[in-house]
MARTIGU-393800 format. One record per residue: x, y, z of N, C-alpha, C in turn; residue in one letter. Coordinates in pm, whole numbers, plus 50000, padded with zeros to 5 digits. Example, Ala and Ser with C-alpha at 12.3 -4.5 7.8 and 13.67 -1.06 7.14 Angstrom:
BEGIN
513194943150780512304955050780513204967050780A
512854977550708513674989450714512905000350787S
***
This chain:
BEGIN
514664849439758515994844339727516924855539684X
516724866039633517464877939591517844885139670X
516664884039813517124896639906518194888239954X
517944878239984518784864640050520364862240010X
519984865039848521894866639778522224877539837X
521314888139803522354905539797522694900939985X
522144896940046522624897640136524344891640216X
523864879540132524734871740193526054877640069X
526204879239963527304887439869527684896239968X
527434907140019527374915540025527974920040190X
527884904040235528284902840393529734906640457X
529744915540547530754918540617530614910640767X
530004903940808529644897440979529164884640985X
529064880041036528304866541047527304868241043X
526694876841110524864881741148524524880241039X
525224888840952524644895540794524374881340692X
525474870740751525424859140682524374850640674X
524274850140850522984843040867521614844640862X
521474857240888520494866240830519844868140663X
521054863140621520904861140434520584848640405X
520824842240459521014825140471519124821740516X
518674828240595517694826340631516654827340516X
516684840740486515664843540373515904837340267X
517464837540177517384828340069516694813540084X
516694805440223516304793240265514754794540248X
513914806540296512494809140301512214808840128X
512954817740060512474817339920512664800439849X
514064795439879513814780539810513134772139862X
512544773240009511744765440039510264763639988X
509804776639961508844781839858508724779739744X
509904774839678510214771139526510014755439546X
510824750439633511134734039609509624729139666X
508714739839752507494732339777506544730139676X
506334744139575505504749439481505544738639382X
507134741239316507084740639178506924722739147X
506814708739210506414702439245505124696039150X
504514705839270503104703839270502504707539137X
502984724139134502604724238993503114718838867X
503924713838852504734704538766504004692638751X
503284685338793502234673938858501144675238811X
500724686238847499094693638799498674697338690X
499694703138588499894704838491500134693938392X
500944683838419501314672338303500434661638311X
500364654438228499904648838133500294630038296X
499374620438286499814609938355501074598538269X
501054604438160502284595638153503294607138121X
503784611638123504604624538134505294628038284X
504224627338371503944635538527505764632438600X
506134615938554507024616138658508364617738589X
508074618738437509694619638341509764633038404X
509044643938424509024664338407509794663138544X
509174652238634509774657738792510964653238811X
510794643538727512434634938731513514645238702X
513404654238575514124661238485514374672438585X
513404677438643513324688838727514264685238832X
514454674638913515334672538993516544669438968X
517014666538833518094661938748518394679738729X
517944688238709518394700638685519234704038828X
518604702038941518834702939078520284693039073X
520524685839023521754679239027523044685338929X
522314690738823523124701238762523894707638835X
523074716338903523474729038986524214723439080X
524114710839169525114707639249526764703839180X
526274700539074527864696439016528584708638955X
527644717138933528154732038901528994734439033X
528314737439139528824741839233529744734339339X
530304721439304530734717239310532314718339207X
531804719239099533274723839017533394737139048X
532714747339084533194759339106533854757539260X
533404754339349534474752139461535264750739467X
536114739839378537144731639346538264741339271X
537354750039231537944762039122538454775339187X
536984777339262537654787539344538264782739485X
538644770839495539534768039638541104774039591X
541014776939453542904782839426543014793839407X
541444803339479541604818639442541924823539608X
542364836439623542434840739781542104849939745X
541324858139916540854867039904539304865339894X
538564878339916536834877639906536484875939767X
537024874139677536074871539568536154856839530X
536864844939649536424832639626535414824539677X
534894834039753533444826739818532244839839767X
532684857339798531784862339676531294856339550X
532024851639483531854850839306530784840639353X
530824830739365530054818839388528614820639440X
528744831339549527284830239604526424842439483X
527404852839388526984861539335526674854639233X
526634840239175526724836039015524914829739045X
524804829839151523164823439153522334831539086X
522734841439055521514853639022521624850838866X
522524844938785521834839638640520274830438666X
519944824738771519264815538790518044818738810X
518004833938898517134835938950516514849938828X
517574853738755517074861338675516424851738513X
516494839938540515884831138391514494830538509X
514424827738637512994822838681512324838038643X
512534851038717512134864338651511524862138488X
512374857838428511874858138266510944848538225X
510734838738308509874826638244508824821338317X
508834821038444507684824538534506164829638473X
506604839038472505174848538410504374844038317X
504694838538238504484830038119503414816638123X
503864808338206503794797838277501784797538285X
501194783338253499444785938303499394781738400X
498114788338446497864782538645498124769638619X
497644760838694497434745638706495894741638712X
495414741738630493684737338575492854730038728X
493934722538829492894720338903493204729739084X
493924738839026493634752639158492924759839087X
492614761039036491534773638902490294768438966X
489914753938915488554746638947488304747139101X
489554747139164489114744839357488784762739418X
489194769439272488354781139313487484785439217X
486764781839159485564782439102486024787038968X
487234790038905487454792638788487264783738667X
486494780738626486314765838555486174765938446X
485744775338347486634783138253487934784638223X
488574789338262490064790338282490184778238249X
489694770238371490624756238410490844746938295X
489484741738217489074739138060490024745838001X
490424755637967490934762137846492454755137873X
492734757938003494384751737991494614737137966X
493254733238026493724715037991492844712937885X
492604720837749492524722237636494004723337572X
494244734637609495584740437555496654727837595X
496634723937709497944712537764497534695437693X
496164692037639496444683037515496264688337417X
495954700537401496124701437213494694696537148X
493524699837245491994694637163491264708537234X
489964705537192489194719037189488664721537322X
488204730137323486954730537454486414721237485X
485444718537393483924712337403484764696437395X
485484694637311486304678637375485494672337438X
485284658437406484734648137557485604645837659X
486654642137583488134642337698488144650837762X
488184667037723488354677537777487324680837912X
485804676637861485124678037950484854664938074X
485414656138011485334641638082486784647438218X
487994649838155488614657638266488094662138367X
487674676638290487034687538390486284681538549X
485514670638447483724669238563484554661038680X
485574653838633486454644438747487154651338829X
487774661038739488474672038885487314680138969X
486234678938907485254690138987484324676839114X
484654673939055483884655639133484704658939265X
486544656039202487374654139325487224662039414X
487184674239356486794689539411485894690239515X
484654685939490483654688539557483434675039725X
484164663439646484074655239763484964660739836X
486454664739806487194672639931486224683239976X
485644687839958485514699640019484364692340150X
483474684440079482444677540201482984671540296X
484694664040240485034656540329486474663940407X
486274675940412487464682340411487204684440612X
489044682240636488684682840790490074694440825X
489544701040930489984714540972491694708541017X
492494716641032494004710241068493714709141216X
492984717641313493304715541470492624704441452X
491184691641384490894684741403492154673641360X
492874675641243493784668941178494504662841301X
495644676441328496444673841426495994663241558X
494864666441638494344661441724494064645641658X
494054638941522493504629641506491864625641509X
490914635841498489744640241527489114637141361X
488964624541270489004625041106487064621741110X
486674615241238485374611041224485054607141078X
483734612741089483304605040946484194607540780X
484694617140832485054626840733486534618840709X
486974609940744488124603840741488514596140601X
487414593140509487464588740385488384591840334X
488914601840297490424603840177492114601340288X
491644590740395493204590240413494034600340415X
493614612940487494384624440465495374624640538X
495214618140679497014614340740497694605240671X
497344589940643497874582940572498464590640477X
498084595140378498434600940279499694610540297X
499424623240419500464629240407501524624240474X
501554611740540503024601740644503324596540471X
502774591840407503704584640296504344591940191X
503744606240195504854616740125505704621140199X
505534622440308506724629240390507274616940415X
507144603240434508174597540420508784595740305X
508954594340214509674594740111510634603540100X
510664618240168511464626440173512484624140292X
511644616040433512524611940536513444601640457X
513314590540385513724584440389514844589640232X
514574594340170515634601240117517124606640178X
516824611740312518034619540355518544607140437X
517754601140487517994585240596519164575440469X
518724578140354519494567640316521364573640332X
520904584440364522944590840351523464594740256X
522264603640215523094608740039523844624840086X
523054631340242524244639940233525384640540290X
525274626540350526664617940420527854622740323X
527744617140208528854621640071528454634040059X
526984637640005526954649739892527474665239995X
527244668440102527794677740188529094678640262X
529684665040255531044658840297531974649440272X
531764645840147532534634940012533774637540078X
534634652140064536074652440045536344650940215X
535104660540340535334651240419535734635440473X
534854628940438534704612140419536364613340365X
536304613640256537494609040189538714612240311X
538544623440345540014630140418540274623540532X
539284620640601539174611840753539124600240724X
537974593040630538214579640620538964567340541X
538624580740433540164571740341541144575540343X
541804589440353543194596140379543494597240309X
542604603440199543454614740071543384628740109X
544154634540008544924646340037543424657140001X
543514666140017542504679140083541944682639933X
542994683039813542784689539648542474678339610X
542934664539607542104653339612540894650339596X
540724652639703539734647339802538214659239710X
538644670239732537544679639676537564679239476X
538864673139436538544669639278537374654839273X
537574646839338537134635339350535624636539414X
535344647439443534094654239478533424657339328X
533734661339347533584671939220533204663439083X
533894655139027534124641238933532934637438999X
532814633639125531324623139167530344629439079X
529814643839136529054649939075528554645638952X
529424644938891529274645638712528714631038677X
529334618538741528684608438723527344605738757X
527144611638913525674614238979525034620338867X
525004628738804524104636238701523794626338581X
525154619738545524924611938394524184604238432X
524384590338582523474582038595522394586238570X
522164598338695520124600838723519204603138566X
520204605638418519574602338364518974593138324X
519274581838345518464562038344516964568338378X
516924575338530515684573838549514704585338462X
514964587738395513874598638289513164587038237X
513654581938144512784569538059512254559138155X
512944551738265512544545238367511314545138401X
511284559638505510574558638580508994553838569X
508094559638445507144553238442507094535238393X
507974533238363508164523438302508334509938420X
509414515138517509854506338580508844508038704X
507894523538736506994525138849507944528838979X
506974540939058507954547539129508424536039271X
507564524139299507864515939387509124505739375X
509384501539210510454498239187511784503339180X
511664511839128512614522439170513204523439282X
511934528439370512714531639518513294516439607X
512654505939554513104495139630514634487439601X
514524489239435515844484639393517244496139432X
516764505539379518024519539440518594515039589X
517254514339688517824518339823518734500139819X
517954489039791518984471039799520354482039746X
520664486239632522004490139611522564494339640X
521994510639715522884521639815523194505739955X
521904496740011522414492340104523644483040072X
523944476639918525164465539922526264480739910X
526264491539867527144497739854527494504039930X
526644505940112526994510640228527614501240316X
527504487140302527824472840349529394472340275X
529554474440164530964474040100531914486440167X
531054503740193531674509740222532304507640360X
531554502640434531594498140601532854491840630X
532694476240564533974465940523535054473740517X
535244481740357536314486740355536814498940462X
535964504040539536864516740583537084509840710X
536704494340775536674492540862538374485440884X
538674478340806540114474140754541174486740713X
540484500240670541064510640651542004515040793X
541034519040901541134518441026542114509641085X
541874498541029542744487341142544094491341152X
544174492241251546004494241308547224486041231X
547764486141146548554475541092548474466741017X
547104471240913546684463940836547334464240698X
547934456140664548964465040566548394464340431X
547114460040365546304465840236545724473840252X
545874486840378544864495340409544334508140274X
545944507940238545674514140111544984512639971X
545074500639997543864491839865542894489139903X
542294487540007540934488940089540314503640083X
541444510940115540804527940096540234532739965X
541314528339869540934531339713539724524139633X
539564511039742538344503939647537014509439742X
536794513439838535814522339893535394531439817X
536524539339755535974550339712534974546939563X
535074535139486534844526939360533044529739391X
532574527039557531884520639621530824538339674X
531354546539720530774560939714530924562339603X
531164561339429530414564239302529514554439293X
529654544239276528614532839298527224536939368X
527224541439496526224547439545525714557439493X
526214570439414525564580039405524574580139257X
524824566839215524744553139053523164552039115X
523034540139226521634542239237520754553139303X
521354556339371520774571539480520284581839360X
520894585839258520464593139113519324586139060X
519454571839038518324563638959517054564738996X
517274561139156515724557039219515244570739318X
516214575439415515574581739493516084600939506X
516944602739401517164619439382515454624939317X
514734615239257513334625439213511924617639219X
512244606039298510844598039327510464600939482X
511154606139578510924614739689510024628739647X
510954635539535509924644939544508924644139449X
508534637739371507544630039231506124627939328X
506604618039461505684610939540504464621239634X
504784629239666504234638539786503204643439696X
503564650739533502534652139498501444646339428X
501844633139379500754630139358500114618939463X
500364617039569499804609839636498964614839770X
499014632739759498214637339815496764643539749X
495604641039821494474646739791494744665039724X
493554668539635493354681239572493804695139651X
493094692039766492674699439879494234702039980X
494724688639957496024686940098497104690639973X
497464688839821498754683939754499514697439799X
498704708639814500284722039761500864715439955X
499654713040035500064711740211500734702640203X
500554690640161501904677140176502754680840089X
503094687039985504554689039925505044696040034X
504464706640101505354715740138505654709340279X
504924702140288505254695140459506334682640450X
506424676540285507494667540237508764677940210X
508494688940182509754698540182510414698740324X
509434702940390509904703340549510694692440623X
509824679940582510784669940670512234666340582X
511934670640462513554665740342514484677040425X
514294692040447515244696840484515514695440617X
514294695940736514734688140874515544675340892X
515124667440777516474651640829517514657340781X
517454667240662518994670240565519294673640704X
518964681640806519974693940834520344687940996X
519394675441025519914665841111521254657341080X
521664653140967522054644240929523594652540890X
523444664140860524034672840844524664680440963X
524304679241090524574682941170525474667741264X
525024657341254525804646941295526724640941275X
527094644141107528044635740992530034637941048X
529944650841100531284651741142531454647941296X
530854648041369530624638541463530484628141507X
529514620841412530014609241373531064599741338X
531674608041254532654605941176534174598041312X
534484614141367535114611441427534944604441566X
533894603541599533644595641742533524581941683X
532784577541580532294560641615533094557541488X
533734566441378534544563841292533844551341234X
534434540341159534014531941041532514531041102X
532054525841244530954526741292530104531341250X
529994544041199528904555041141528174550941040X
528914542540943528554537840826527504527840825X
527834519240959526194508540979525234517140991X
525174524841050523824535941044523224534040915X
524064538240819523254539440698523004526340629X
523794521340615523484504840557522424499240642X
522014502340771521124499340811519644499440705X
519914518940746518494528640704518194520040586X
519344516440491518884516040329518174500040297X
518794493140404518164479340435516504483440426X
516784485840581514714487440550514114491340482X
514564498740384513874511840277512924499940211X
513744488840192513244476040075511624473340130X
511534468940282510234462640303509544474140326X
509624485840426509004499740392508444502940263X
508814502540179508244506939971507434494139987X
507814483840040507024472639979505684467040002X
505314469740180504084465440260503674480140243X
504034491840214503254504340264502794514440139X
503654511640048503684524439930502924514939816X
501404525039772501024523039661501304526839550X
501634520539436502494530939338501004538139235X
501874544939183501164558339148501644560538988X
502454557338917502904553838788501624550738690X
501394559238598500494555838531498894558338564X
498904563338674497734567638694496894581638716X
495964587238661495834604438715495864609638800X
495724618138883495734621238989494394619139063X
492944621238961491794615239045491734599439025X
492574594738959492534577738999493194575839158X
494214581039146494424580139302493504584039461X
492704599139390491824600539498490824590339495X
490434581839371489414571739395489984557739488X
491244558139466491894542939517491564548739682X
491624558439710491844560639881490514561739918X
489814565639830488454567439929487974553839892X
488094542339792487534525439799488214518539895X
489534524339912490834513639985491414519440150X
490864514240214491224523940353492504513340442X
493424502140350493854491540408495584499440438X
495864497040558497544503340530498424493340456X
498194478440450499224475740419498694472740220X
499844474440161499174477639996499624459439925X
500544457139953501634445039905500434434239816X
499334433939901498164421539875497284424939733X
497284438139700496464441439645497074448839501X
496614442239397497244440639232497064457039221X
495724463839202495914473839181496864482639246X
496824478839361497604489739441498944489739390X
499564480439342501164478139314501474474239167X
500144474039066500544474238940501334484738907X
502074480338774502584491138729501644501338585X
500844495438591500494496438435498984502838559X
497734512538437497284514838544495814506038514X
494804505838642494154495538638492974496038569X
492544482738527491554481538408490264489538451X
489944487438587488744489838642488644511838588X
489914513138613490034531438623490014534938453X
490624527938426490564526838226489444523738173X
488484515538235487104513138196486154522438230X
486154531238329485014540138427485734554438301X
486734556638297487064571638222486864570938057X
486654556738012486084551037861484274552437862X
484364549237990482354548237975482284566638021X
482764574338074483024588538134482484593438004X
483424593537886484174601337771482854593837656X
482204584337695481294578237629480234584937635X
479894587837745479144594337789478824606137738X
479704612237765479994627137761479624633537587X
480434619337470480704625837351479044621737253X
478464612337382477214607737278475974619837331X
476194627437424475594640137473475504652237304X
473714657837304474084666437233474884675737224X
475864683437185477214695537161476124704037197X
474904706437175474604724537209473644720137388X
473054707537388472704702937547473624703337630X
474844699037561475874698637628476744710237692X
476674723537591477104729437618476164739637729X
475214739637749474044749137829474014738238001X
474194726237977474594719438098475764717538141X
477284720538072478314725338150478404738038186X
477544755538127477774765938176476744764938348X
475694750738357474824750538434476044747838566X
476164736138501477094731638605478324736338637X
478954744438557480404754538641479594765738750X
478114774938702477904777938802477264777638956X
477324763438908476494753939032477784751939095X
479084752039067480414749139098480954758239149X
480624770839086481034783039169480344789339306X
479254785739287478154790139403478234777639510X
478764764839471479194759339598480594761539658X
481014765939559482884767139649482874782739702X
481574789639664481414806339742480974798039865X
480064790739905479094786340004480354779240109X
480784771740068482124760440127482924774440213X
483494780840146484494791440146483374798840276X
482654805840242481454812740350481634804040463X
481454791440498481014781340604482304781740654X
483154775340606484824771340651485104793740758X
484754799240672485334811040739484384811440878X
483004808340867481994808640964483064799841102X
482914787641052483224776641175484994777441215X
485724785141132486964792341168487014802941296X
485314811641270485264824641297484804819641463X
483504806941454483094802041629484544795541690X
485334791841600486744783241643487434793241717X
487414805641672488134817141743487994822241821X
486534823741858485464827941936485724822142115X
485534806142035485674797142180487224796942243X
488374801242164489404802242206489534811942254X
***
């Protein structure tokens, strides 16, 4: 992202632009895939989705920042009104420099490489109890559990791709990664960068305000978008990430159905309230950006990681990164085209998308609120059903008795074990843990190495 600023600051050509544009895009794509996951891995299950929420609420910061700085520097001339702006990112990137480093692995990439030591100490350190803990070790043996069944049941990507899961198909690993990457499709489907990349557009073409207008009234959105998306911090576990996304998108759809109406009377030739039709539209794009903040600015990206397996989570965030910026930059590429060819038209598109969002979350998405991350790998390898709607656990909000009972008898287990037996049979078993993920690691490179061979 730095080479990516100095570049693009620094630009005299287009080349130089796009060329800067590229790499800064490679570094945040790297960020928005990562930091995710590890954000996820690290917290605590009732915590997991307030941190991601917040994290994407920061991401809304920065848009309303840069959004009032536009607005600010649209009254400067000359190169230092689009310089200053692309040069002010580097406060941002010089706090990640300072605080980064700092930061602990994530306790269960430590364990998927045999560090298991480590891994203990941080999810010691991240509740605040000792080593030897029953909790602590009742953790551990579950991530090393999860650990070890991915790895038996782990299937190569050319088999992936091909659809080739055979026996090994137990953890739903396509399922799994279509319902994180949808969440990110259906994020950009609902038309949030319809406004958020072209608000003062919209406004200028469809309602017919003036240009300083049009980009203050941008700008103002922002700020409300940010205050709402705070609702969903406390929410989200509360209300569960399926509610969320179902109620948000019913609202973006009555508030894309209102926008439609009005710009469609806007349009009409001789309509003579066109001007009070225009102004109550716009009531109707804040309204939208009200639930679009609530439900779906940080349960898109909340979802990918924890609803992918140990083995797949850093691969489905980053493949939920991929399709969020492929629809953005579809959707983004159509919006002024749209605009002006099918005019009020454009707008059913989206009132469409946001319609379906409702039964989509509802027959397909298991919610994940309240539960650990190996409760979820257990629900996929008992539950191989696509549609979820039928089934209590799958769509409780609260998490289920059966997973609350098995990690009580776990920790039961564990704390009625002698402390010094105990401790000579977890150094047994981390290096029984390490000498299978050397062995796994050995084999996978082996049957990589005949894979190459035959090609």
């Amino acid at each position: 992202m730095s080479i990516g600023a100095i570049l693009q600051i620094a630009a005299f050509s287009t080349a130089q632009m796009i060329v800067g544009r590229i790499i800064a895009g490679i570094g945040n794509g790297l960020n928005t895939s990562t930091a995710p996951v590890w954000q996820g891995e690290t917290s605590k299950a009732s915590w997991r989705g307030r941190l991601i929420v917040i994290e994407m609420i920061m991401n809304i910061a920065g848009f309303s920042l840069s959004n009032w700085m536009t607005y600010g520097f649209s009254y400067v001339s000359g190169p230092v009104g689009w310089r200053f702006p692309l040069a002010f990112q580097f406060i941002f990137i010089f706090i990640l420099y300072g605080t980064v480093p700092w930061l602990p692995e994530s306790p269960r990439w430590l364990i998927a490489k045999g560090r298991v030591d480590e891994a203990e100490q941080i999810l010691a350190d991240l509740e605040a109890r000792d080593v030897d803990d029953p909790v602590i070790i009742t953790d551990s043996k579950e991530i090393q559990w999860a650990v070890n069944y991915e790895r038996e049941n782990h299937i190569l990507w050319r088999d992936l791709l091909r659809g080739r899961t055979g026996e090994q198909g137990g953890t739903c690993t396509i399922r799994r990664l279509i319902l994180g990457m949808g969440t990110q499709a259906m994020q950009q489907l609902a038309g949030i960068n319809v406004t958020s990349y072209y608000l003062p557009t919209v406004l200028i073409e469809s309602v017919g305000l003036t240009n300083k207008m049009a980009r203050l009234l941008a700008a103002c959105n922002s700020v409300s978008y940010l205050v709402f998306s705070l609702i969903g911090i406390p929410n989200v576990e509360r209300w569960g990430r399926r509610k969320m996304m179902m109620y948000a998108a019913a609202g973006q759809f009555f508030c894309y159905l209102i926008i439609t109406i009005c710009i469609r009377y806007t349009e009409k030739a001789g309509y003579s309230g066109a001007e009070k039709v225009a102004e109550a539209s716009i009531a109707f794009f804040f309204l939208y950006y009200v639930f679009f903040g609530i439900g779906w600015q940080g349960v898109p990206w909340l979802y990918p990681t924890e609803i992918n397996s140990l083995s797949n989570r850093a691969v489905g965030a980053a493949l939920g990164t991929a399709t969020n910026w492929a629809f953005n930059f579809m959707v983004v590429e159509i919006t002024p085209i749209g605009i002006q060819t099918l005019q009020w038209k454009f707008y059913i598109i989206w009132t469409v998308f946001n319609f379906a969002f409702i039964p989509t979350v509802y027959f397909f998405y298991p919610e994940t609120a309240g539960r650990t991350l190996e409760d979820l790998d257990r629900y996929f390898r008992e539950n191989h059903k696509v549609l979820v709607f039928r089934d209590k656990d799958a769509i409780s909000q609260q998490r289920p008795i059966a997973y609350i009972e098995h990690e009580r008898e776990e920790v039961r287990r564990t704390s009625s074990v002698d402390p010094r037996a105990m401790s000579f049979a977890a150094v047994q078993h981390r290096a029984s843990v390490i000498e299978k993920a050397n062995e796994n690691a050995k084999r996978e490179d082996s049957i990589e190495d005949r894979w190459q061979e035959k090609v």
